[in-house]
C-alpha positions in Angstrom: 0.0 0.0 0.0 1.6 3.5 -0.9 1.4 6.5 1.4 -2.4 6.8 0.2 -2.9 5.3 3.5 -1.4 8.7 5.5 -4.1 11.1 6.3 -3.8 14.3 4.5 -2.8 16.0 7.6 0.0 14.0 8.0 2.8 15.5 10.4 0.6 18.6 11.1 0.0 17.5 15.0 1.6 15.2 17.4 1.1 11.5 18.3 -1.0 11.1 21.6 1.4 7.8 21.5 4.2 6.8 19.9 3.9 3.4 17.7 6.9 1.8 17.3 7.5 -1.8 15.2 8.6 -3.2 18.5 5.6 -2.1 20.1 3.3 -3.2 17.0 5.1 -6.3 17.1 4.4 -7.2 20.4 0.9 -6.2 19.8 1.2 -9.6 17.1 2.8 -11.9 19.7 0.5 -11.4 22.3 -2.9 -11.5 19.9 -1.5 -12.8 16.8 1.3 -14.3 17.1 1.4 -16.3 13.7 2.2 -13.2 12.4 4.3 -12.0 14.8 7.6 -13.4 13.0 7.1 -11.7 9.4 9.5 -8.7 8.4 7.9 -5.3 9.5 8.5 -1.9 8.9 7.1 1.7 8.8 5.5 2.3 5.4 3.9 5.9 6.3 3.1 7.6 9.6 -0.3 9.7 9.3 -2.0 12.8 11.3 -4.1 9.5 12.7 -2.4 6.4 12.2 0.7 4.5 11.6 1.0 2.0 8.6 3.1 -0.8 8.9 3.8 -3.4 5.9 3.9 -6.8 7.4 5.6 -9.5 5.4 4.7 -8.9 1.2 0.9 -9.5 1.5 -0.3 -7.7 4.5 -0.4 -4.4 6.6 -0.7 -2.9 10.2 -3.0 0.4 10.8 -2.1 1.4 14.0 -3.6 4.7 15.6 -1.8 6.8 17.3 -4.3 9.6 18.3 -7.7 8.7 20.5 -9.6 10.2 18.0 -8.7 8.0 15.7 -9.2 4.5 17.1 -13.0 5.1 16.9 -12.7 5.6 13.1 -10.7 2.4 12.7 -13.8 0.7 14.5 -16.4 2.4 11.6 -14.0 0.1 9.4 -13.5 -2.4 10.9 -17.5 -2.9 11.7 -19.1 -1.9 8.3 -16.0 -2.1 5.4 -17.1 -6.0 5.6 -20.8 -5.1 4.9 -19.7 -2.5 2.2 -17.4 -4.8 0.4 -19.2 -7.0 -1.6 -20.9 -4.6 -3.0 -18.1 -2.3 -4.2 -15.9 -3.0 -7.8 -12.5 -2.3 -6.5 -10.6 -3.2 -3.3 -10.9 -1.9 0.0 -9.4 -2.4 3.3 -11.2 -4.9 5.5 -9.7 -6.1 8.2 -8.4 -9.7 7.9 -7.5 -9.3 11.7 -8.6 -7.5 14.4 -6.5 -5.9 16.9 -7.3 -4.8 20.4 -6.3 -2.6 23.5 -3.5 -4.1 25.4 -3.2 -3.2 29.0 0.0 -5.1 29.0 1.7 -3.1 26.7 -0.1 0.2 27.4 -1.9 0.6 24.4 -5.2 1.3 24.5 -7.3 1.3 21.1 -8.1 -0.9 18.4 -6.1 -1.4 15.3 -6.3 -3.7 12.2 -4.4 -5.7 10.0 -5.1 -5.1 6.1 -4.3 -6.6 3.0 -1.6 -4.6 1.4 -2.1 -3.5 -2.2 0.8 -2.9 -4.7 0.5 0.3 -6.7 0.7 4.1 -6.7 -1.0 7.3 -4.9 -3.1 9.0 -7.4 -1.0 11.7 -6.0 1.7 10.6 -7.7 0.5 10.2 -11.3 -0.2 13.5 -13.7 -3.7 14.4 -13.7 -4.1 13.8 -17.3 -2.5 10.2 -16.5 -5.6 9.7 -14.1 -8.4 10.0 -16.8 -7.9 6.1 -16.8 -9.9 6.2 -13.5 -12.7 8.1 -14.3 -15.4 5.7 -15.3 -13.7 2.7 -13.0 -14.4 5.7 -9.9 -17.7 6.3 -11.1 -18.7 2.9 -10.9 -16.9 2.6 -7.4 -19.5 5.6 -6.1 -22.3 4.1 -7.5 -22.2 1.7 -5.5 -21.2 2.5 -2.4 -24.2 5.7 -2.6 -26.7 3.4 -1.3 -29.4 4.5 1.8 -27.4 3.7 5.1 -28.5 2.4 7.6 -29.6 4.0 11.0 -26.6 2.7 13.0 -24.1 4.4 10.0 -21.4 6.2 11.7 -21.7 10.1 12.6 -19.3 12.6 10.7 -20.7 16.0 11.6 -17.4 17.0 9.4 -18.9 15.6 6.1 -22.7 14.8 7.1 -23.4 18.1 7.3 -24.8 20.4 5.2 -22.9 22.1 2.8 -23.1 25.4 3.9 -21.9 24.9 7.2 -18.7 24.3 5.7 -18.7 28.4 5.3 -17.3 29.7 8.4 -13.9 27.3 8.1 -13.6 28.5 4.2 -14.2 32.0 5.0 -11.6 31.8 7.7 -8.8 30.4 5.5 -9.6 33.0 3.2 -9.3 36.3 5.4 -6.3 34.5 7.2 -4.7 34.6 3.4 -4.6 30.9 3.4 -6.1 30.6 0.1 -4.8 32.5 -3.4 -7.7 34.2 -5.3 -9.5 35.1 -2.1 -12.4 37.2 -4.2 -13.0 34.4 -6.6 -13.3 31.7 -3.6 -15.5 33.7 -2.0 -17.7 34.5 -5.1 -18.0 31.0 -6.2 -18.9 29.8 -2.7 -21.8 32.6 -2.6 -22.9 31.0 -5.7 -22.6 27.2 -5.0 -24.1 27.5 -1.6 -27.0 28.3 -2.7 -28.2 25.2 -4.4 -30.5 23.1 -2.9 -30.3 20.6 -0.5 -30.0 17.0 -0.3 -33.5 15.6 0.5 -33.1 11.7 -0.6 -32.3 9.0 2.0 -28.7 9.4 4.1 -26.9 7.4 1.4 -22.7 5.4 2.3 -20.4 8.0 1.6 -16.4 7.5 1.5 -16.1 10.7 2.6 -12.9 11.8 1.9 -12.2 11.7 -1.8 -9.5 13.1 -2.7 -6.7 11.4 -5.0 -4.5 10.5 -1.9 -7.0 7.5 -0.7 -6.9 6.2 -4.3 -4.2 3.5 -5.4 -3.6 2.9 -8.9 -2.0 -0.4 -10.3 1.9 0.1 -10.4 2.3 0.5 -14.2 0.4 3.6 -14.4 3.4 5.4 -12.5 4.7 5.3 -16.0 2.5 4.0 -19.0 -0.8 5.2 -17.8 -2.2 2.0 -18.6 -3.3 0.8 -15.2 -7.0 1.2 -13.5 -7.9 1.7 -9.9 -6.8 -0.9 -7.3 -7.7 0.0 -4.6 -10.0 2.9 -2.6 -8.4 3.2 1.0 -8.8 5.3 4.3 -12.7 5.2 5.2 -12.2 7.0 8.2 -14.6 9.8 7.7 -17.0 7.3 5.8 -20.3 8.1 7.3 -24.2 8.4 5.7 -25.1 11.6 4.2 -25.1 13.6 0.5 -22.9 12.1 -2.2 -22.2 15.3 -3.3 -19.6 15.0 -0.9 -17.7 11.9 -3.0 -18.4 13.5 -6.0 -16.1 16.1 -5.3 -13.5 13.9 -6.7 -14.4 14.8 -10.2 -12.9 17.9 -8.8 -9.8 17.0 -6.3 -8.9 13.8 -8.6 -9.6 14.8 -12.2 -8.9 16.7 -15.1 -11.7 18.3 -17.5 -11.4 15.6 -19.9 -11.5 12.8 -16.6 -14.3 14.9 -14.9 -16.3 14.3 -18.2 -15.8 10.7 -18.7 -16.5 10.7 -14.5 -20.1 12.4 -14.8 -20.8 10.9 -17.9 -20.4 7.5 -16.1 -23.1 8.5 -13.7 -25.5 10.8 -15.5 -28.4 7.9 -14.8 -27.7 8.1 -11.5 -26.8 12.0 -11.2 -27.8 13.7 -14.6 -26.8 17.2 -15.8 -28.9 19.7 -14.3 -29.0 18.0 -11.1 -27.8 20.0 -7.7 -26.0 17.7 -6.5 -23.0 18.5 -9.1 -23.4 22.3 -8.0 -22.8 20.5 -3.9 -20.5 18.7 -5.1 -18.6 21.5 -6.5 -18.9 23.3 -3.5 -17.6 20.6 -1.2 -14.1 20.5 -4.1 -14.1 24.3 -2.9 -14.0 23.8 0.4 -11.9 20.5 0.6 -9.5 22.1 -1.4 -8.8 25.3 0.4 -9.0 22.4 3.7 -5.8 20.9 2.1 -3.9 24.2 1.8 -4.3 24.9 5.6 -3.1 20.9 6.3 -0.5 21.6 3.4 1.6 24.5 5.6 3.3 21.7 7.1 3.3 19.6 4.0 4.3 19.8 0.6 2.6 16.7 -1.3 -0.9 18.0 0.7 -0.4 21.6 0.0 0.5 20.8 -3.8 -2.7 18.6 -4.2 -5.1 21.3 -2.4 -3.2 24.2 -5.0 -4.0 22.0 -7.8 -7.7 21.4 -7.0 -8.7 24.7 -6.3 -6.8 25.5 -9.6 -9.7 23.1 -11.2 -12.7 23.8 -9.2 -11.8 27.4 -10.2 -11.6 27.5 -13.6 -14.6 25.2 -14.2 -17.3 26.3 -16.0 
């Protein structure tokens, strides 16, 4: 798994605990231990989580902030329901992990199957069009009514326009470049209407960093989407939310291909591409304030809003 498994806000706080391979390894001898003996190593350390590789096949996700243990638990209870249904891989847990008093560490963690390939991050945006329609199809169908016991994000469940105050406030703190335009499009996309269908699965975090590509698009652009990773913020809501990725993921030509994929589902005309729009506005200008303290984030937000604003 590439470093699509780091949080965007990777390095921007600090670690309520330290996780360490010899602590994460004697997490596997005491609950696991016929895994305990396979070669393990950091792969990426996230704003939430550390990610281990274990052996070639598998991986550790390790929190290391309280917040973040309950998300691994959204995972590890409803990616198994989820999965069947969805066209690419995902990360369900092929082992659970849980609090060890003995070695003082006190929330759940998983281990994953580990998928070869690339960050979408780390392939040109016009390399990425090969996605589109394989994304598309991921979305549709994972937007299906959730149920009542889906988890709570009041982050990405929310309302669009309560989204405002935090935009607003990266733009007067000059956060965000073309401060007048942001502003004037968000006047504008706010507006549209509401959600009012059913509370439908959302990823919730859809930006190009939680999507791995198979390894030979690094360099031919001939591979498709492996893998969607990080469900952390999944939660029930408006998909206007994932569909920002036509957005934060993909080109004019990709965003295209992307809508044209789901125009039975979502056709022209419909709101939810104005919301979904608006949530590309506001996740992107999100990434520049995590970016300060990180270049690959920062870069990624700068390029999104770069798209968002020059969409017509």
């Amino acid at each position: 798994m590439p470093a699509s498994w780091s949080s965007t806000r990777e390095h921007a706080v600090r670690a309520d605990l330290d996780v360490t391979v010899d602590l994460v390894r004697g997490l596997l001898a005491e609950q696991h231990p016929d895994l305990a003996d396979r070669t393990l190593r950091v792969a990426a350390n996230g704003w939430d989580n550390v990610m281990l590789r274990l052996g070639d096949d598998l991986a550790v996700r390790v929190p290391r902030r309280e917040i973040a243990a309950h998300l691994v638990e959204h995972e590890q209870q409803w990616l198994p329901v989820l999965a069947p249904r969805l066209p690419v891989a995902v990360p369900v847990a092929v082992r659970v992990g849980r609090p060890s008093p003995t070695l003082r560490y006190p929330w759940s963690w998983s281990v994953v199957p580990w998928t070869a390939g690339v960050r979408a991050t780390d392939v040109p945006v016009e390399r990425r069009r090969r996605i589109a329609r394989p994304l598309a199809a991921f979305h549709r169908a994972l937007h299906v009514p959730a149920p009542s016991g889906a988890p709570v994000n009041p982050f990405r469940s929310a309302p669009l326009p309560t989204r405002g105050t935090a935009l607003r406030g990266r733009v007067e703190r000059g956060i965000v470049p073309d401060g007048e335009q942001v502003l004037s499009l968000w006047a504008r996309l706010v507006e549209a209407p509401a959600w009012h269908g059913p509370p439908l699965w959302i990823h919730g975090d859809p930006h190009p960093g939680n999507l791995v590509l198979a390894d030979d698009d690094a360099g031919s652009g001939r591979g498709g989407l492996a893998a969607v990773v990080d469900f952390g913020d999944m939660t029930a809501g408006d998909p206007a939310t994932d569909l920002a990725a036509a957005w934060l993921v993909l080109d004019a030509a990709g965003r295209e291909a992307y809508r044209d994929t789901l125009a039975d589902r979502y056709p022209p005309g419909d709101p939810v591409w104005v919301r979904a729009r608006g949530w590309a506005l506001s996740m992107s200008t999100s990434m520049l304030e995590s970016g300060l303290e990180n270049a690959w984030v920062y870069r990624m937000g700068e390029e999104s809003l770069v798209r968002v604003l020059a969409d017509t």
